[in-house]
Every structure is written in structure tokens, then in C-alpha cells.
C-alpha positions, 0 to 999 in steps of 0.5 A: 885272261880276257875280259868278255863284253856282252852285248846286243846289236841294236837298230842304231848300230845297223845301215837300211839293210839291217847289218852293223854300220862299220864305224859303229864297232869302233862305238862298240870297242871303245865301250868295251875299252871304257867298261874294261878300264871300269872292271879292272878299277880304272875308271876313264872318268876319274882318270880324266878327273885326274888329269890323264887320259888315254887316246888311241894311236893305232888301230886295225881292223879285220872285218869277218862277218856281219853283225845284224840287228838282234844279235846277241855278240860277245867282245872279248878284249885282250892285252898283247903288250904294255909298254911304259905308256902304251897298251896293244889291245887285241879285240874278237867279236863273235856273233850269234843270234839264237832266234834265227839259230845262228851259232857263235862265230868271229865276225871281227878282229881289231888291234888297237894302241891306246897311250896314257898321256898328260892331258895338260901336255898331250905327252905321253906318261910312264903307267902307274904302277897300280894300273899296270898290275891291274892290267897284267893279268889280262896280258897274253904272251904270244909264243911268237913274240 
């Protein structure tokens, strides 16, 4: 299962000409990072308030199409791995804008890796028990794996 992120692409998000900014997806990704952890009951606000966090470690990114002003995107956002502290995220944007007609189509793929750590140590922590079986039903065994 994924978790779908709507959203718009605003004039904050773009450079003069009008297309998203590339360091702007990342904004975008870790908003939909934060609204996933919401959704699944695993606010990033109480996991702070707790103690621990959840840095990223790694992330790469294929960039496929521009974003402009105006369009309509959706992120949709995967888990590919959870290890004892680690989640692989697996993120797609697809884009459209109906105004000028343009139809749904990928315009971005990332891989990110986040840790769950103590904040107080900045060391890596075992997952709850509680957030990974919030997290499993969003996790897609790859049959290459």
C-alpha cells in the first residue's frame, strides 16, 4: 500500500522561470514524510517530545519532469525496507495540471533512508514494536529483493 500526498505547486516552490526549484522537492518529501508519520499515528512532534527523532541518512533522487506553478502533484510514498532502526522510503511524484490539460505523468523518483535514534545520544534505536506494525502495511516486497 502507499500513502498518496496531494498537493499544489506553489509560486514559493518555483525559480523565475516558473518550474519547482530542485531543492524544493526535498521541502515536499519531508512534508509528506511528516503527514505520512501523522497519518499512520506517529506524529514527528511527539516523537520529539519523546526523545527520539528520525534523521535521514541517504537519498537519491531521479528528477523526470518539471513541476510548474499551478500544477496539481500527487507524492506518493512507499516503504521498501524496515530494518532495526532504518526505513528505505520510496517516493514518485506524478504531475498534472488540468488548466493547460496536461495529463498525470512521473516527474520525480527519490529513495530516501531515515534512522530512528535517541535524540540525547544521536544513536540509533530498535523501532517500537508499535511504529513498525503501523509502518508494515505501507511496505512493498520487491520480488527482486
Amino acid at each position: 500500500m502507499k500513502f498518496i500526498n496531494p498537493k499544489r505547486i506553489r509560486f514559493h516552490h518555483c525559480d523565475p522561470a516558473g518550474i519547482v526549484f530542485y531543492p524544493q522537492y526535498y521541502f515536499l518529501l519531508h512534508e509528506t514524510q511528516e503527514d505520512f508519520f501523522s497519518h499512520i499515528g506517529f506524529s514527528l512532534y511527539d516523537m520529539i517530545d519523546q526523545g527520539c527523532g528520525v534523521p535521514i541518512v541517504d537519498m537519491k533522487t531521479q528528477f523526470c519532469g518539471m513541476c510548474r506553478q499551478g500544477d496539481d502533484v500527487d507524492i506518493e510514498l512507499g516503504l521498501s525496507k524496515l530494518g532495526g532502526s532504518s526505513i528505505c522510503m520510496e517516493y514518485e511524484i506524478f504531475g498534472a495540471n488540468k488548466l493547460k490539460n496536461i495529463p498525470r505523468e512521473l516527474k520525480l523518483k527519490a529513495t530516501g533512508t531515515i534512522v530512528y535514534i535517541d535524540l540525547a545520544s544521536n544513536k540509533p534505536i530498535k523501532l517500537p514494536e508499535e511504529l513498525r506494525t503501523a509502518l508494515e502495511p505501507y511496505l512493498e516486497i520487491s520480488p527482486h529483493a
